[in-house]
C-alpha positions in Angstrom: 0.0 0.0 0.0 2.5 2.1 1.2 4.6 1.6 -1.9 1.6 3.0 -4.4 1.1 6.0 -2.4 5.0 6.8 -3.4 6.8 6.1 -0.1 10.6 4.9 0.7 9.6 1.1 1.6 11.3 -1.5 0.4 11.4 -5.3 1.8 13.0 -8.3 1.6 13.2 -12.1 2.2 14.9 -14.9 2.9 16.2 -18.3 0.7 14.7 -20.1 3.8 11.2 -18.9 4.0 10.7 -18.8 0.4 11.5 -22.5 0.5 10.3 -23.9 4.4 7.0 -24.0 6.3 5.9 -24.5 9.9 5.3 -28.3 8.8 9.2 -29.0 8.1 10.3 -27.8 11.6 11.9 -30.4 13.2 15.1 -29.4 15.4 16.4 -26.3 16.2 18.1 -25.9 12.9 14.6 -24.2 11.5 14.6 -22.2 14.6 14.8 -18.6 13.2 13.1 -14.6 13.4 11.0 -14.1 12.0 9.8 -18.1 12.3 8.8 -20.1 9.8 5.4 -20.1 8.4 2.3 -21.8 6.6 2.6 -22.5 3.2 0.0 -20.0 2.4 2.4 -17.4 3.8 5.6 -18.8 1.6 3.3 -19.0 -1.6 2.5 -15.3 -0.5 6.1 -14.2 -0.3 7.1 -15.9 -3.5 3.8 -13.6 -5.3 5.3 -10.8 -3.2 9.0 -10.6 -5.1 7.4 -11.6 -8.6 4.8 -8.8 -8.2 7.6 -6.3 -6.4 5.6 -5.7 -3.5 9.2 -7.5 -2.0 12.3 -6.3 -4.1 15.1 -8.3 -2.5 16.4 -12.2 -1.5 18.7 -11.6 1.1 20.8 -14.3 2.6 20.3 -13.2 6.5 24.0 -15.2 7.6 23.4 -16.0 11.4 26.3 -18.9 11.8 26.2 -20.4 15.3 27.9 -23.5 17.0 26.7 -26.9 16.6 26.5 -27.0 20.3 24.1 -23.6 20.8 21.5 -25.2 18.3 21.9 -28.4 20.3 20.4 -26.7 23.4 16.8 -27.2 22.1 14.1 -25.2 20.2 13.7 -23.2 23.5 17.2 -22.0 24.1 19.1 -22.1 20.7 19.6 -19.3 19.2 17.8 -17.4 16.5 19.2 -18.5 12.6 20.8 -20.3 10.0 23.8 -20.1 7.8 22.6 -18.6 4.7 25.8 -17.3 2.7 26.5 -21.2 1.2 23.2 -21.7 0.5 21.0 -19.2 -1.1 22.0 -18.8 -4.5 21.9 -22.9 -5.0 19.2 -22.9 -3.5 16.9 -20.5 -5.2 18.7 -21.2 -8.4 17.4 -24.4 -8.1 14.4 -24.4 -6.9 13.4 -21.1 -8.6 15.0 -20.5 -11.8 15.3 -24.4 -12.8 11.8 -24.3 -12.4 10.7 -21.8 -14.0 9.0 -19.8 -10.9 11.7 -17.0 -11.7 13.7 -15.4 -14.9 17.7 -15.8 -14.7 16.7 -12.1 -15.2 14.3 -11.8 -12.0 16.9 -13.5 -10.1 19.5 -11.4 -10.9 17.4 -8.5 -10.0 16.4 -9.6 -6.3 20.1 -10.8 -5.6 22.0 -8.0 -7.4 20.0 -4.8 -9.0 17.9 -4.1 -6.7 19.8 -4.2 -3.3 22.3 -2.2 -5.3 19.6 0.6 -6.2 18.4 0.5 -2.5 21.0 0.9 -0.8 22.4 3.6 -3.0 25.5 1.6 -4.4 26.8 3.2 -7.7 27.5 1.3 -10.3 26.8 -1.9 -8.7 24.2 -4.6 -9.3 24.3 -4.6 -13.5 26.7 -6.5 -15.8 26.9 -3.5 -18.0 29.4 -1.2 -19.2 30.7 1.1 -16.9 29.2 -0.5 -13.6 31.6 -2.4 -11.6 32.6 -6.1 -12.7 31.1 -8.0 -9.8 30.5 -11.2 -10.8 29.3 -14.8 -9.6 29.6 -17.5 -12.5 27.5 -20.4 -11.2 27.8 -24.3 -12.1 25.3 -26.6 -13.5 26.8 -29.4 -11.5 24.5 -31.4 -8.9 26.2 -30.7 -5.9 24.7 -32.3 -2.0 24.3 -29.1 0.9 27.0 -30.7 3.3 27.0 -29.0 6.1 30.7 -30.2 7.2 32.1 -28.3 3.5 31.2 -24.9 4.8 33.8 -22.0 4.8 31.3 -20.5 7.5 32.0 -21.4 11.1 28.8 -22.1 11.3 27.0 -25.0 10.3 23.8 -25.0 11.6 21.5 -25.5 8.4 17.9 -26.9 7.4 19.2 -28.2 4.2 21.5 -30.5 5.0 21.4 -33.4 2.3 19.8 -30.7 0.1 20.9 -31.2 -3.6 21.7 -28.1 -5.9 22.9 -26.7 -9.0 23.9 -23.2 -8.9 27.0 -23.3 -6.6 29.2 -20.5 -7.2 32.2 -21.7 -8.9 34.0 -18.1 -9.3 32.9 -15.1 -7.5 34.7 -11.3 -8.9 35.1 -8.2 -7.4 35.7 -5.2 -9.3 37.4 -7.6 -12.0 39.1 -9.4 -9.2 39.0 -13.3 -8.7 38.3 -13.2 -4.7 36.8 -16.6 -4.4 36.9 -20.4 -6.3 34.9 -22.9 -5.4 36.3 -24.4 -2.2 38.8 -21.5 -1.3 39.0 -18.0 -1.0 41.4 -15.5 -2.6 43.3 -13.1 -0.5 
């Protein structure tokens, strides 16, 4: 509403609850804030970023010892590590399936944080705007929670499996990270 009456607003959401319900909650790995949801409510989220009432996927990182989440659904912390697994997993489950454009995609994970937060030349694989770049694989690859860089491994989608990895991620022009190791 607030966004057709011209104001600042924007939103976002999460790899996780565009993918996991309420149902699917079964250790303190799903435990996260804002909680999962009915499937009603995901179906609405995923109509939210293809409408642009939502403009953003954002990975919301929260990495945290196996042995905090192993303190129950009461006291375990809030989150999941997201960094590893967002691209593969709405590549997969969103582009290979047709719910998204490789051009929607790009949008909510590049263009339009970049254009929200201000961020020139950002966002775009177009002359004259920085060349940050993710080349993904095709490759099958299983969510393994122990192959992490993160510290954290506390994740919903363990066994998971996923094209989409990013093999080679660019900054400015710059190699910063292959698949497996990052670049100094």
């Amino acid at each position: 509403k607030y966004k057709e009456l011209g104001a600042d607003v924007s939103g976002e959401v999460t790899a996780h609850h565009l993918l996991l319900t309420e149902d699917q909650v079964v250790n303190s790995n799903f435990k996260m804030n804002p909680p999962l949801r009915t499937e009603e409510d995901r179906q609405a989220l995923i109509q939210g970023l293809l409408d642009g009432t939502i403009d953003c996927i954002a990975n919301d990182h929260a990495p945290h010892t196996e042995d905090e989440k192993a303190r129950g659904m009461v006291k375990a912390p809030f989150g999941i590590v997201g960094i590893e697994t967002a691209i593969p997993l709405i590549y997969t489950n969103f582009v290979k399936t047709g719910v998204f454009s490789l051009e929607e995609f790009q949008r909510f994970i590049a263009e339009n944080p970049a254009k929200r937060f201000n961020l020139a030349n950002k966002g775009k694989l177009e002359v004259g705007y920085d060349a940050d770049i993710i080349v993904l694989s095709e490759d099958e690859v299983t969510i393994k929670k122990e192959e992490f860089l993160s510290k954290g491994k506390n994740t919903p989608f363990e066994g998971y499996v996923c094209k989409g990895f990013p093999e080679y991620t660019f900054v400015n022009g710059v190699c910063r990270f292959e698949r497996g190791k990052i670049n100094d």
